[in-house]
C-alpha positions in Angstrom: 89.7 53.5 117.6 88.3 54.1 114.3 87.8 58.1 113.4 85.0 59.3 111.7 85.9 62.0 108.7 83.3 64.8 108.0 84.0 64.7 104.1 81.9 68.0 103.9 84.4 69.7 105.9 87.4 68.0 103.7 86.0 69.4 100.8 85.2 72.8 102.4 88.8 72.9 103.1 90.1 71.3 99.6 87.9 74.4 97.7 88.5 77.2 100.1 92.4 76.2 99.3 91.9 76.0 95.8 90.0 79.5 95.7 93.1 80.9 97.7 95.9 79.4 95.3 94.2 80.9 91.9 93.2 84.0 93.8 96.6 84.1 94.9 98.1 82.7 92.1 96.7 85.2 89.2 97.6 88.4 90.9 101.4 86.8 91.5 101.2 86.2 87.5 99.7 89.3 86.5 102.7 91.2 88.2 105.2 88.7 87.7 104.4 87.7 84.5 101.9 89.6 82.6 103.0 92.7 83.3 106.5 92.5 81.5 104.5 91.8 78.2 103.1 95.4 79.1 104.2 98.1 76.8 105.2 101.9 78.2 104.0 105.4 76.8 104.1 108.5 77.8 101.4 110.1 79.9 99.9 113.2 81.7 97.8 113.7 84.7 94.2 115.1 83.9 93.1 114.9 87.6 93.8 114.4 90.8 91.8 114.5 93.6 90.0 113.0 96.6 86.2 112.4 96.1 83.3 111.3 98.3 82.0 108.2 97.0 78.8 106.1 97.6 77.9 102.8 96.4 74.8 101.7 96.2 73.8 100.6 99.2 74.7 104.4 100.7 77.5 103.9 102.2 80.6 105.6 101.5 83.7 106.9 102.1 86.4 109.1 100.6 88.7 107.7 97.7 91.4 109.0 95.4 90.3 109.7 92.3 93.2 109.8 89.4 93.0 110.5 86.1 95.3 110.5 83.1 95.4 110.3 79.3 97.9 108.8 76.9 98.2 107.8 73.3 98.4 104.9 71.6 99.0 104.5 67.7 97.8 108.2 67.5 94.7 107.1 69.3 94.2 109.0 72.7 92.8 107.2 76.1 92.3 108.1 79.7 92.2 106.2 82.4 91.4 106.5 86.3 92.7 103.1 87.3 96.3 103.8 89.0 97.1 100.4 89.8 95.7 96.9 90.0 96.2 96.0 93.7 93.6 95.7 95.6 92.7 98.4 98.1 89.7 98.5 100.0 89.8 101.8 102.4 92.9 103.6 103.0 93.4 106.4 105.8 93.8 109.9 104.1 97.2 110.2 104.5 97.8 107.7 102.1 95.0 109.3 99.7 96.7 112.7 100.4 100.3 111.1 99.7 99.7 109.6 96.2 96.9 113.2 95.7 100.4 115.0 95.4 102.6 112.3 93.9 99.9 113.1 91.1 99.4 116.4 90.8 97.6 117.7 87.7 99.6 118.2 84.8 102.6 115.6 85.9 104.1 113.7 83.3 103.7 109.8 83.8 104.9 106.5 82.4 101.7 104.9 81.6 101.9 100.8 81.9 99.2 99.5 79.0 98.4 96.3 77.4 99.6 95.8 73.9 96.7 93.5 73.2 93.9 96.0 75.1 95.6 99.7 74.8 92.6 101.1 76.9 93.5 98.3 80.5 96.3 100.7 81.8 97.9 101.8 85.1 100.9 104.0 86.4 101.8 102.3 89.3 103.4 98.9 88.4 104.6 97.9 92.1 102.7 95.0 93.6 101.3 96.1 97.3 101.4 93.1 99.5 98.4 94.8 101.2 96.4 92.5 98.1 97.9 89.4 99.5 96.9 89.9 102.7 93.6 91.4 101.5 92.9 87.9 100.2 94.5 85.6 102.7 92.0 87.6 105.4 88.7 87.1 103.4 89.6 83.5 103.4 90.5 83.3 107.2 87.0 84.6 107.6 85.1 82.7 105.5 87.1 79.7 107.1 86.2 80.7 110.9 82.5 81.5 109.7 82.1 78.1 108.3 84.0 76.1 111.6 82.3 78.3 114.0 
């Protein structure tokens, strides 16, 4: 019997597979790799607190909002990104939890890039919650497209 092969779905399948692997594959490199280039400074907390936040289409929610400065080669930055995994709505006990890991006025080792002194964070641990994150947006772009 002689089978008939739906290349459009073969392809579907070859690119949502390929978007999946470098998706995958650059947040696996950033913390596995990238991230030991990374240099260390010392650091304080500015503020820490949990903000209602709306986006543009009006909805919102409540997010952590974390801010701390640091120098440089006697040049000061601040920054509000905490980490570089991927969170898209956590319950407020986690918001509460990190709220008074960071209190105001904590000192922090800040994780900056040599090459970029201002693309820092001060939380270097990789959450697998981002790798889940991204193998679930595939799963659902996969069942839309079978379905």
């Amino acid at each position: 019997m002689l089978e008939i092969i739906d290349y459009n779905v073969v392809f579907f399948c070859v690119i949502l597979v390929a978007a999946l692997a470098v998706t995958i594959g650059r947040v696996l490199y950033f913390y596995l790799i990238e991230l030991k280039k990374w240099q260390t400074v010392p650091g304080e907390i500015m503020a820490s607190e949990i903000k209602y936040k709306e986006d543009k289409d009006g909805d919102g929610g409540y997010g952590l909002h974390i801010c701390y400065q640091y120098e440089v080669d006697s040049e000061t930055h601040q920054s509000d990104q905490f980490t570089k995994n991927i969170r898209v709505r956590a319950n407020a006990s986690w918001h509460d939890e990190k709220r008074r890991k960071y209190p105001i006025g904590k000192k922090v080792t800040v994780f900056y890039n040599p090459k970029k002194p201002q693309d820092a964070i001060i939380e270097k641990q990789f959450d697998y919650e981002t790798l889940y994150l991204a193998l679930a947006i595939f799963g659902i772009i996969a069942l839309c497209y079978f379905a």
